[in-house]
N, C-alpha and C positions, 0 to 999 in steps of 0.2 A: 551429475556433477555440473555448474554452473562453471560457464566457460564464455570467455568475452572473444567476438569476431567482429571484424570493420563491413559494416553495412552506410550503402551511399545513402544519402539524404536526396530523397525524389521530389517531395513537395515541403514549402515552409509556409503557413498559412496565420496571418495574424488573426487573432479572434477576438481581443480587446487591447487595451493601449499597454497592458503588463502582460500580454499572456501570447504563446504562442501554439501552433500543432507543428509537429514535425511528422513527416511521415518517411518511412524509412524503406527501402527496398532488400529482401530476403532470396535472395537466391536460391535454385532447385536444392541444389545441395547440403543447405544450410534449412530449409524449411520444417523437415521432422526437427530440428533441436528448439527451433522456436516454436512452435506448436506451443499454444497457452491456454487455461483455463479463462474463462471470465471474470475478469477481475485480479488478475496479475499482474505484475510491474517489470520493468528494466530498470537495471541500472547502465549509467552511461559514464564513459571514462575517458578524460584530458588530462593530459600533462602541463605541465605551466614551472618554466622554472627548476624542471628537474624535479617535481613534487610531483602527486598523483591525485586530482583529484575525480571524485565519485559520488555522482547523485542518482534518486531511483526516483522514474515518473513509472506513474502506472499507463497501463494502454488502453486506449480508449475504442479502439476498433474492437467488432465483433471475433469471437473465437472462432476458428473453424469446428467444423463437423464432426468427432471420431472418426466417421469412415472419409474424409474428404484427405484430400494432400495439407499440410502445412501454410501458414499464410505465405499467400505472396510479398505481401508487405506488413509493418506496423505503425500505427501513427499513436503517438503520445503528445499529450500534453504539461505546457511548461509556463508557470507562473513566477512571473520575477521576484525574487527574493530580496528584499533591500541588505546589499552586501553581500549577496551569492555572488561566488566566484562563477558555478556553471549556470545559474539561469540570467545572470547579466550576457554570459558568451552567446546563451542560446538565442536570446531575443537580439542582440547587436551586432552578431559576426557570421552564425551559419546561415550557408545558401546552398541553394541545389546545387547537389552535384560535388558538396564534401562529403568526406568521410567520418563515419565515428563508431571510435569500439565501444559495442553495447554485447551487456551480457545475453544470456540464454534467459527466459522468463522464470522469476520465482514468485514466490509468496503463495499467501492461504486465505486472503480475503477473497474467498471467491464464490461462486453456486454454479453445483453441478443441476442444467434444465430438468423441472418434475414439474406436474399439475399442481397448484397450487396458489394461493395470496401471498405474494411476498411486496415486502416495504424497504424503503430507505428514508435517511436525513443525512441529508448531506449540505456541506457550507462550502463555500467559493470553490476553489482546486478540488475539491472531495468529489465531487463530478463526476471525473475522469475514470474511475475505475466502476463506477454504477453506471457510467453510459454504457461501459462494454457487458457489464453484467445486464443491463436491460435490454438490451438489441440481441444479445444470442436468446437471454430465456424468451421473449415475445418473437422471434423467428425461428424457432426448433421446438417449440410447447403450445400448442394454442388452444392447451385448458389451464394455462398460468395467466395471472393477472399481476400488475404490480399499481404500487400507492409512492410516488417520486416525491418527498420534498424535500423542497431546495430552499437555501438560504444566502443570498447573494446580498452586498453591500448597496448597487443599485444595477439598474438593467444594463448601462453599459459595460460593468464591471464583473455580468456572466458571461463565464465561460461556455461553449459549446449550446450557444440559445440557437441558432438554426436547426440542430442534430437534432437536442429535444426535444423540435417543436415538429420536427418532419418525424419522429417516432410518435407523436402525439393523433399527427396527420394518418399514420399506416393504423395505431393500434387502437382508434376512439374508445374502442369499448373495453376496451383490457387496459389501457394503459393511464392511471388518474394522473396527473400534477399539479402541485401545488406550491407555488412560490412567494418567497416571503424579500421583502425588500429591508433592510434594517436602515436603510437612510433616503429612501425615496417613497413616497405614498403612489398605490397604483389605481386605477384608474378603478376597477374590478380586481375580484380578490379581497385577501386578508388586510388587515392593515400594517403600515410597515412597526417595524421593532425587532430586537432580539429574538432568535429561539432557545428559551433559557428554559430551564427544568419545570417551571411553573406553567410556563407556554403549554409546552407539548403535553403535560398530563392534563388538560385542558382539553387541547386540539385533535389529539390524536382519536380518542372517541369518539369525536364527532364526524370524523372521517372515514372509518373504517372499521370495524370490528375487528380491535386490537388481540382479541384471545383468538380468533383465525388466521393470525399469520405464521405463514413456517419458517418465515425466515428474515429479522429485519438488519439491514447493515446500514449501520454510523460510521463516515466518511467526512472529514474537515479539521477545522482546530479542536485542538482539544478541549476549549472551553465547553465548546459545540456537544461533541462526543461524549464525554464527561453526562450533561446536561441531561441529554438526549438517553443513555443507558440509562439514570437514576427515573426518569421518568417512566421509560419501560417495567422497572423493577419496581417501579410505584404502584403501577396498571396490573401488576400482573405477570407478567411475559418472565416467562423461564431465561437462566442466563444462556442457556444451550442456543435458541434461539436468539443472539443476540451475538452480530459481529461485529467489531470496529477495527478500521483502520485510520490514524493518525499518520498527517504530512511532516506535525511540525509541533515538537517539542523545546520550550525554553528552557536553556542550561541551567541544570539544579544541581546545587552541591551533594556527594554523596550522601546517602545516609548513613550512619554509623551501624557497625556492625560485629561480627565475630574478625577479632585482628587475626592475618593471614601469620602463617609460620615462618618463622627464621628463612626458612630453605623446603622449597615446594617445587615440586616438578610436574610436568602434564604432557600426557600421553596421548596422543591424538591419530586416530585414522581418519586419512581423506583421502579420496580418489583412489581406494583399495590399497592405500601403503601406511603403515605408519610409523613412530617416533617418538622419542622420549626427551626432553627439553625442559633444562632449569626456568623456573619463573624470576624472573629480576625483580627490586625490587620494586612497585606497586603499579605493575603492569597488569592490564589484562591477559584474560587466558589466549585472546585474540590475536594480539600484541605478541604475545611469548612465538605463538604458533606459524606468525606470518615473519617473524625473522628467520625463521627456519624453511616455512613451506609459503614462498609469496604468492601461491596460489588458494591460499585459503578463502571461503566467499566471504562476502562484505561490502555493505555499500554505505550505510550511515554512519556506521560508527556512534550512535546515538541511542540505540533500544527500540528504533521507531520501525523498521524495515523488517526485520526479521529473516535478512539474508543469510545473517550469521548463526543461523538456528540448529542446534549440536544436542545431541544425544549425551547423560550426562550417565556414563557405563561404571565408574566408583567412584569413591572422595563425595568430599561435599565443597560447595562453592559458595559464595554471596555476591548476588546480582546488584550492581547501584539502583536499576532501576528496568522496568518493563515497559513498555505500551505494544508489543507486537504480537508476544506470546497470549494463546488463547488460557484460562485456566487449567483446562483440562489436559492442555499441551504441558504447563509445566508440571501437574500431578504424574503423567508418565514419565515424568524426568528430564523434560526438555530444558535447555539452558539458549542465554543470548549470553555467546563469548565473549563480543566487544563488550558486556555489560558483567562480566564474570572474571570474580577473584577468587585463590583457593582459601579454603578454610581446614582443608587438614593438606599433610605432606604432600599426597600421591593424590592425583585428580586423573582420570579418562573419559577423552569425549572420542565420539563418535559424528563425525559430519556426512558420512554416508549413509545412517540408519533414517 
């Protein structure tokens, strides 16, 4: 169960003129709950105003070990939002030695270390969670290889350029990269432009032999991601094979659907308790369940995170919209609550399954 604790801010590190690292200090006692996979995120939480709000960076440090202790620390990455309430806080107010409640690690973009070719694409922010998935598999695997491309606006405007270039420095032979500038021409290398669906089903043959990778993960906008899947499914490449995670979705009207009933109730276990609660009218299931239990998980509110990710035990529902859930995740029945309204009377989730 995902649970938010105040951990101090140890280092604040600028890395471009939008962007920052924070690095966060874990305490003995607190270290097994953050233990994370490679490629999982925090969400972080301010108040302002008597409101609450909640964003999720992913972490960009290495995982620990299975057999090793918990991290001592975490450092995430934060790119300025125009109009973000917390990534303007992040880059113009903390300094070492505040405090900030961040939850316990979630999400499912991740790889568990095996021998193996694995690839990414990723655009600006999208980074951060392939920096820590590349630094544990190339320091715990060393019959895994990986193929990095990056899409960054221009060289001063990437993120984390020292980290990749010192992973580049440790792993010569296991470790390709390949970086694309969309508004700067480089010196060496590609030429700069978009990487649009046309691109990569191009590019990516020529780089790698695309039918040996066991695992490629899309990380950035979603134009990118989007682009980047259809070009894989163009090549070849099974969906199974094929991860994404999206930063940043633009608000889209719902899509029309099966209209919810008069009077709908939802039943919900979390934290081993549960509870039966009318749904108001044109509420989320999320909504219904956090007036009642304020401890339900949640960070976007958007479909993009996947924090809110619930077991969908009867009833039927209609989702406005997904980017987080994998297919196969919602063929077993999985649901995104903030994204979920009922479509018959009686709906049961499950947030501990």
């Amino acid at each position: 169960m995902a649970r938010f604790h105040t951990l101090p801010v140890a280092a604040v590190d600028r890395l471009t003129d939008d962007s920052v690292a924070l690095t966060l200090t874990v305490p003995p006692e607190l270290r097994e709950e953050y233990r994370h996979a490679p490629g999982q995120h925090l969400a972080l939480r301010r108040r302002v105003d008597g409101a609450e709000i909640r964003r999720t960076y992913s972490i960009c440090s290495p995982a620990p070990a299975p057999d090793a202790e918990g991290p001592r620390a975490l450092r995430v990455g934060v790119r300025l939002v125009e109009g973000g309430a917390f990534s303007a806080y992040a880059l113009k107010e903390i300094n070492v030695g505040d405090e900030l409640e961040v939850m316990t690690p979630a999400g499912r973009f991740t790889l568990d270390p095996a021998p193996g070719l694995y690839a990414a694409i990723v655009g600006g922010s999208g980074i951060t969670p392939v920096l820590s998935i590349v630094a544990t598999l190339l320091a715990r695997e060393p019959q895994a290889r990986f193929c990095l491309v990056r899409s960054d606006r221009t060289s001063a405007s990437t993120m984390f350029l020292e980290e990749v270039a010192d992973l580049k420095d440790r792993y010569p032979e296991r470790l390709q990269l390949v970086t694309v500038l969309s508004r700067e021409e480089q010196q060496a290398g590609l030429p700069s432009g978009r990487l649009d669906q046309e691109r990569l089903t191009g590019l990516l043959p020529a780089l790698l032999p695309v039918e040996r990778v066991a695992g490629w993960f899309l990380c950035g906008p979603f134009g990118l991601v989007q682009g980047a899947e259809r070009a894989l499914r163009k090549l070849g490449v099974a969906r199974t094979r094929i991860h994404e995670e999206i930063f940043h979705v633009d608000t889209v009207a719902p899509t029309a659907g099966t209209p919810a009933p008069a009077h709908s109730t939802v039943t919900a276990r979390l934290d081993g308790r549960g509870g039966s609660w009318p749904v108001q009218d044109g509420e989320s299931l999320l909504e219904t369940v956090l007036r009642n239990r304020p401890d339900a998980p949640y960070a976007c509110k958007g479909g993009v995170c996947g924090t809110c990710r619930a077991f969908l035990v009867s009833g039927e529902v209609r989702m406005d919209r997904n980017f987080a859930l994998e297919p196969e995740e919602t063929e077993e029945g999985y649901v995104l609550a903030c994204q979920s309204h009922p479509v018959t009377e009686k709906v049961e989730l499950d947030f501990d399954r």
